[in-house]
N, C-alpha and C positions, 0 to 999 in steps of 0.2 A: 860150524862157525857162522856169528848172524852176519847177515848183507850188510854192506851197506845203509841201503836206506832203514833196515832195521838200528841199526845203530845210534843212525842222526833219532831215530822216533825215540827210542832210551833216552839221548841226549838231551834229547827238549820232553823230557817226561814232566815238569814242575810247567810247562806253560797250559793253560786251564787246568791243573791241577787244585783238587781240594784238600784242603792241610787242617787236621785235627790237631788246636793247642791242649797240651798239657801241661798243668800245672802239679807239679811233680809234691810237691810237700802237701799235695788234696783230692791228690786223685786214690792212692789206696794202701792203708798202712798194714802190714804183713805183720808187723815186729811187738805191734803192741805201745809205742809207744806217744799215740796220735797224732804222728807225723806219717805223711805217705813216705814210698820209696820207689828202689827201682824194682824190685821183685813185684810192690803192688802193680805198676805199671805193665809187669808182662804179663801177669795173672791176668789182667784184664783185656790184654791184644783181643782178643775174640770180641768182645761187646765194640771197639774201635773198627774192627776190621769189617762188621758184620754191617754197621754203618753205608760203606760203600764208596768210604776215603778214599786218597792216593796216599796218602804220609800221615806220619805224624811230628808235629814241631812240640820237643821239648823244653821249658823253660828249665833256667839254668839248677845245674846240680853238682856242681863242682864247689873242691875247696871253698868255706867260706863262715867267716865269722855270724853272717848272717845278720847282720844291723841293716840290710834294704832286702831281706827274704832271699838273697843268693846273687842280687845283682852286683855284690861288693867281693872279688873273686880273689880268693891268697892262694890257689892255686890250679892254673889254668889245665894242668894237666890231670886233676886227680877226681873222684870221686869223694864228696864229703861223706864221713862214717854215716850221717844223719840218713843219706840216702841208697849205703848202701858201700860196693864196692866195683872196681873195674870191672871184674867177673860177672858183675850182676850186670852192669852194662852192656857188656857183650856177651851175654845169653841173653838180655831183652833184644839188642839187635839185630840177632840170630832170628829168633822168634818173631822177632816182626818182617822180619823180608822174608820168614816161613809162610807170613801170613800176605804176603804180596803188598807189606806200606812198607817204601821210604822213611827213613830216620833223618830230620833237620834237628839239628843242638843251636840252643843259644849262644851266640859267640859275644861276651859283654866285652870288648877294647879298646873303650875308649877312657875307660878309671877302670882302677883297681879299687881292690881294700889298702887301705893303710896300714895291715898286719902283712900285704906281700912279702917278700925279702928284696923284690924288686924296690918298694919303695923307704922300707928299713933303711938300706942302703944309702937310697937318695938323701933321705932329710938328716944323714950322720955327720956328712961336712959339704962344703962346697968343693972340694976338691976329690971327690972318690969317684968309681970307673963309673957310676950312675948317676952322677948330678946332676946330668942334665936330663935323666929319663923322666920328666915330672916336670909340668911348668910351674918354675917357682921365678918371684918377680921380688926386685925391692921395693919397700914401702916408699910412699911421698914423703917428703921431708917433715913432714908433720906426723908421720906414723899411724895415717892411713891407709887403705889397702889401696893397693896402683891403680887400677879403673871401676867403673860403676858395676861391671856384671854382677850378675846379679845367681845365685843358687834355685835352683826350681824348688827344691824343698825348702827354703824358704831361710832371707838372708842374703847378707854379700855374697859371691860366688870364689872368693880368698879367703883364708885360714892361716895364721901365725904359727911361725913354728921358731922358739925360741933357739935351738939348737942353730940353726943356717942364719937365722935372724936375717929373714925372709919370710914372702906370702907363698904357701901354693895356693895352684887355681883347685876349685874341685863344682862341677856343675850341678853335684847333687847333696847327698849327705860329705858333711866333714869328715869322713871315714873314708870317702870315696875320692881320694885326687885324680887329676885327671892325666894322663899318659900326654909326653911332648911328641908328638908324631914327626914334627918337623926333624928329630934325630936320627937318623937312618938307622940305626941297630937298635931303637925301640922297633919300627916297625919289622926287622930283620926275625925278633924274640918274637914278635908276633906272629909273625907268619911262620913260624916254628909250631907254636901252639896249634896253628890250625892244621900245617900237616901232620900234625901227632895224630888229632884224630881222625882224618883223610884214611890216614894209614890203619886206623883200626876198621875201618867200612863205614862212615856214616856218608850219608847219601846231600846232605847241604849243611849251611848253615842261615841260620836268622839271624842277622847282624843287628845287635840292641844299639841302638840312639847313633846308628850311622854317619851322620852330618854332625855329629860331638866333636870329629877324630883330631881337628886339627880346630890354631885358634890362628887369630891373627897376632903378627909377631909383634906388630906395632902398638900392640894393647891397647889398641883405642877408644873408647866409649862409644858405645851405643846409643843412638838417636832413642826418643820416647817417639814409639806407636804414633800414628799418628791416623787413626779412625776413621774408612773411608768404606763402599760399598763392595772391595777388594779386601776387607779387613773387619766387615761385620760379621759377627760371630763370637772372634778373639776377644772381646772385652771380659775381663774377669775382674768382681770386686772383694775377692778372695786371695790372690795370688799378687802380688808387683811386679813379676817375672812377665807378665804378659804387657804391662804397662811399656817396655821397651821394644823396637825392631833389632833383632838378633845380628844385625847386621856382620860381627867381627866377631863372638866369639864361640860361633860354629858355624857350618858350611861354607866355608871356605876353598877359596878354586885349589890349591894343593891336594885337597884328599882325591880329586880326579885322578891323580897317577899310581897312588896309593891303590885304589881301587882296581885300577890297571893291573898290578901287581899282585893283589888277591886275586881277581880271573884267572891270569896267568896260571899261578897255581895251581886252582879248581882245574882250568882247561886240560891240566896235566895228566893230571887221574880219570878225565874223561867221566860224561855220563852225573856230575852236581852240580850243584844249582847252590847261590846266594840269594837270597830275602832280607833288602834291608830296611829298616823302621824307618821311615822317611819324614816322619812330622817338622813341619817349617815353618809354622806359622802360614803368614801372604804367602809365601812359598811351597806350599804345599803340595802343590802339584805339576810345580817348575821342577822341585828340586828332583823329585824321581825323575822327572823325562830326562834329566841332565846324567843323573845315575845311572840309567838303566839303554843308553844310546849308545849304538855304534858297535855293538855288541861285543863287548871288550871291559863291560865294568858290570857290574849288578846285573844280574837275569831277570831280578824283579826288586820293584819297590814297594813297600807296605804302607799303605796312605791311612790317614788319621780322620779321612774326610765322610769318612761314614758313622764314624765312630761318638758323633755327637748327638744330640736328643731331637736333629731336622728328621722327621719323616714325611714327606713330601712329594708329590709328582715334581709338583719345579726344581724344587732342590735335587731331587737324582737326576732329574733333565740335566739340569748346569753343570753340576759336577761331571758325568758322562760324557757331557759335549764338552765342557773344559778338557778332558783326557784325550777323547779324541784328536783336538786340536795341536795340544801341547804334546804329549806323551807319540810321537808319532813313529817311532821305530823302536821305541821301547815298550814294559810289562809293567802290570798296575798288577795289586795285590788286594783284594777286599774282605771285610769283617766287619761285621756289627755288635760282636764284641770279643773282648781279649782281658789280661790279668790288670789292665792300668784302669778301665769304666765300668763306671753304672752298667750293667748286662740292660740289652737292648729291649727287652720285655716290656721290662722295666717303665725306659726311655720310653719308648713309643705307645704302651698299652693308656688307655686313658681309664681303666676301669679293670679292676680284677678279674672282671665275669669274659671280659675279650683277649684275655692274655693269650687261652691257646690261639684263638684264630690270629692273633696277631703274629705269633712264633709262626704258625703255619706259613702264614705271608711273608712273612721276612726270608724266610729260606726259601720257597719260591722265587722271590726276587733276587736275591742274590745267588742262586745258581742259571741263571738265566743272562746276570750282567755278563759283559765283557773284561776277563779277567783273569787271574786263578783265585780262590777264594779259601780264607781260615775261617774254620770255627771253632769256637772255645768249648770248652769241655762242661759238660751243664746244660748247655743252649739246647742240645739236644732232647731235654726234660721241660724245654719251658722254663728252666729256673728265673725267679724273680732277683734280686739285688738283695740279699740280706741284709735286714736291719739291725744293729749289731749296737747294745751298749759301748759308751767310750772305754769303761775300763774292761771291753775283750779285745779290745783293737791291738795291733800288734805293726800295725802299718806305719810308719815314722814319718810320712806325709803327712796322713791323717789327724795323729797326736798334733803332730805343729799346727794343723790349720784347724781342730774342732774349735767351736761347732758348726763355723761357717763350711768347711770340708770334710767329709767323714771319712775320708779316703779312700782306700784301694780293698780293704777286707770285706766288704760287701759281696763284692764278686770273686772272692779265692777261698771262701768257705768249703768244706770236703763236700766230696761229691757223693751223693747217696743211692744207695747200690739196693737194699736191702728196706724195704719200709720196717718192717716189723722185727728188725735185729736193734739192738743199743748201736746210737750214732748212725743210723739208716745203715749199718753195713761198710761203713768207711773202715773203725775199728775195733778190734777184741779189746782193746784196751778202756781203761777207765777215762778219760779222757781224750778231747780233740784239743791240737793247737788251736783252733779256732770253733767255734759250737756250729750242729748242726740244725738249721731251723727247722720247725715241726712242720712248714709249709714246703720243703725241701723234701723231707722223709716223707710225704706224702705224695710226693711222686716220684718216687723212686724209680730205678732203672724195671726191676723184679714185678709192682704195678702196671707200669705203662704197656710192659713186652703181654700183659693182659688182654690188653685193649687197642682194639686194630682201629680208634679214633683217633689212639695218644699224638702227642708231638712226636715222641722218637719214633713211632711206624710211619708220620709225616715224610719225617727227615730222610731217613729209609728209600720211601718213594720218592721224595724229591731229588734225591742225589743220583738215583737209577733213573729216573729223567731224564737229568744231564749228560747223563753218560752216554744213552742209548740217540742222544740226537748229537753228532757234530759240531755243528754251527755253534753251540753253546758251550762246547769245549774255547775253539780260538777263531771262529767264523765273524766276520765282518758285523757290526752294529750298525742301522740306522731307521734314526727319529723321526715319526711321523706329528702331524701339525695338528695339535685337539683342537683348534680354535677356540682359544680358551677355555675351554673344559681344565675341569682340575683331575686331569688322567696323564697316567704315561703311556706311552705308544711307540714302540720301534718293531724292530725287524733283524732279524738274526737269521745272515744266509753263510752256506759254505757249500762248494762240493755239488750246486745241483739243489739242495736240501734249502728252501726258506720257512723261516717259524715268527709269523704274525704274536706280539704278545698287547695286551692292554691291561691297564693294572688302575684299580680305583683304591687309592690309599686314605680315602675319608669314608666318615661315617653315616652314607647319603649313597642309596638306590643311585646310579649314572646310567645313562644311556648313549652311544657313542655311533653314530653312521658313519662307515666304513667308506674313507675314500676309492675311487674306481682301480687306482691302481691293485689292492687287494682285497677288492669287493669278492671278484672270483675264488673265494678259498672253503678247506673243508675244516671245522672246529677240530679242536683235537682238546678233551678233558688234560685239566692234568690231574697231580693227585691231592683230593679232597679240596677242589674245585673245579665243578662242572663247567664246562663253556655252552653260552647260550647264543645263536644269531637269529632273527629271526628280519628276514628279509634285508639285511645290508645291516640291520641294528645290532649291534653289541648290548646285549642286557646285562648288567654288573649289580652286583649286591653292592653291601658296604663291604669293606674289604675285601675285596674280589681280585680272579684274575681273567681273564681272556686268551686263549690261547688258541691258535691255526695252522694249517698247512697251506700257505700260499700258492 
């Protein structure tokens, strides 16, 4: 029987934990029919597991018409044929706790699809045992929709539905309405959903658009943005959704109890963990410390705030001290990329010929933050951001905003396994839902495990880094003073154990004199960057890092 304190360590096994995303419809098609599935996914446990993860977070696979790729759910409990079956499911789940990772599933509840029978239901009359599971509102006396929300994919955020002769809300696609939380037996069906799959062993779940769940009752309109040094960034001249402060029609103070309510739950079965998408806009790193406190709501929040094209000493300064400040008894969650952006390569590389050294450095930084940290599936190769004609695009963001937006398909292209097989080894089949780039097949997984320089032997080292030191698990962070220098500089202690780091994220030779507090220290290499001191001085290439034992 394990102790105690064994227990509580299970328990809190997601805090510095590293989470591999999956993207399930591209990561490996078995079937032939250039979709992944779940069988592709266990086939490949070993290349995920050989990594040096803790989990893996699948994006969603369940029931689904698939008009936003799986995020539009008609049935919360099932497996779509496209990806397989129950059985496949739990023999991948077997297999992966064979292989020592945790299994997080996508939990999308905040809209359904419109083909649910939950919402069948709803829009049949105003008077059936679900009419009210779906906010639907009457139109203004003019037969417009009730208030300004607005749709992120682009659009009012109400849809007419002749039958009720009424608006629902829906935040995203008109396929997707959006669930009334405020009715206690929506949230009751939902919390049903989650313990269905509690009960078959999945180990968390990643809560999609968390802060959706609830609106304000009073349907009030939303202020327009109003652009201030707490709010640059957010300006977009592609989108109108961002031209408003969201103020009323999500995060709203109700879904705290809600939330309460899913813990409880989790707490129940012991030893899971919740991850939820926390993106707020100005809010963005209030609204996790608010989620993630008092340790009774969220175990962690997934922030958006890395996820944009800043690569920066200052900017990771700000954001990290913001967290500190704010987030102060709760868990941040980090990534530089995932299935909704431009892959970070991308973003940050200024020049094809530095992309690997750029991947290199980015996974060094980010295993070193303060945090538990996902990676996307790809990242490990260095992949770039696929550039993707419009008519291969399959993305329904994308369609709406080209050419100003290209969308989400950039970065959900199949992942390529094989250089020298058709479709890099994704599939036997004639086809991909999506194409695989020749710059993609050419660094395939089979390539790289060649070459003890690639990014994935990088990643490899890097994660066996973090592992083997503490502090960089869930050890204390603090920032040291570059005087202006454009460096980052903190301090990672736990346990006895402190790790001096300095990081030059431009493209400019730095030189850095080590204040006296830890002057006294031994270099410590990490991997595929040497550290250099030479009499108190930190000598940094371009894109360099620094690392010590204080």
């Amino acid at each position: 029987m394990a102790t105690e304190a064994g227990r509580q360590v299970d328990a809190d096994w997601w805090r510095g934990a590293v989470i591999y995303q999956v993207y399930p419809r591209s990561f490996q098609d078995t079937t032939g029919d250039g979709i992944g599935d779940i069988k592709g996914i266990t086939a490949r446990l070993p290349h995920i597991a050989s990594l040096g993860v803790d989990a893996i977070w699948l994006s969603p696979f369940f029931t689904s018409p698939m008009a936003d790729m799986g995020y539009d759910v008609s049935d919360y409990c099932n497996v779509d044929p496209m990806f397989g079956t129950l059985a496949d499911f739990d023999e991948m789940m077997e297999e992966a706790h064979r292989h020592g990772l945790k299994v997080i599933i996508d939990q999308v509840i905040s809209h359904t699809s419109d083909r649910h029978p939950w919402f069948i239901e709803s829009r049949s009359s105003r008077t059936n045992p679900k009419a009210d599971w779906y906010v639907w509102a009457d139109p203004k006396p003019d037969g417009t929709v009730p208030n300004n929300w607005l749709s992120i994919f682009g659009g009012p955020g109400w849809e007419w539905d002749g039958v009720r002769r009424q608006y629902y809300m829906h935040n995203f696609l008109i396929s997707q309405p959006d669930l009334n939380f405020h009715n206690p037996e929506v949230q009751d069906a939902l919390l049903d959903t989650v313990r269905f799959w509690l009960d078959r062993g999945v180990d968390g779940f990643r809560l999609d658009t968390v802060n959706y769940y609830f609106h304000d009752k009073q349907l009030r309109n939303n202020p327009p943005m109003v652009y201030d040094a707490a709010t640059a960034g957010l300006e977009s001249d592609t989108n109108p959704y961002s031209m408003q402060n969201h103020l009323y029609d999500k995060s709203q103070p109700e879904n705290i109890e809600f939330l309460k309510r899913l813990r409880a739950l989790l707490d129940s079965y012991g030893g899971r963990a919740t991850g939820g998408e926390g993106g707020d806009g100005p809010r963005s790193l209030t609204t996790p410390a608010i989620y993630t406190s008092g340790n009774d709501k969220l175990h962690m929040c997934y922030t958006f705030d890395l996820l944009g094209p800043a690569f920066s000493a200052a900017y990771i300064r700000r954001v990290m001290s913001t967290v500190h400040d704010i987030v102060t008894n709760g868990w941040v969650c980090w990534a530089f990329s995932n299935h909704d952006v431009v892959r970070h390569v991308t973003r940050f590389a200024k020049s094809a010929e530095e992309r690997d050294r750029v991947a290199k450095l980015s996974i060094t930084l980010l295993t070193v933050l303060r945090g538990s940290i996902c990676l996307y599936q790809g990242e490990e190769l260095g992949l770039a951001e696929a550039e993707l004609a419009f008519e291969d695009l399959r993305d329904p963001y994308g369609i709406r905003f080209w050419p100003a937006f290209k969308g989400r398909d950039g970065c959900r292209t199949p992942m390529p396994w094989e250089s020298g097989e058709p479709h890099a080894g994704f599939t036997a089949g004639s086809k991909t839902w999506l194409p695989v780039p020749q710059d993609h097949a050419a660094r395939a997984v089979d390539t790289q495990e060649e070459r003890d320089e690639s990014v994935l032997h990088h990643y490899r080292r890097a994660l066996a880094f973090r592992k083997g030191h503490p502090p960089l698990i869930d050890g204390d962070m603090t920032f040291l003073d570059t005087h202006g220098q454009d460096l980052l500089a903190f301090v990672r202690e736990k346990g006895g154990e402190k790790l001096l780091f300095v990081f030059n994220l431009t493209r400019e030779p730095q030189e850095f004199r080590l204040p006296e507090r830890v002057a006294d220290c031994l270099p410590v290499s990490m991997p595929d960057f040497p550290s250099v001191l030479e009499k108190g001085v930190v000598k940094l290439d371009a894109l360099d890092v620094f690392c010590a034992r204080v």
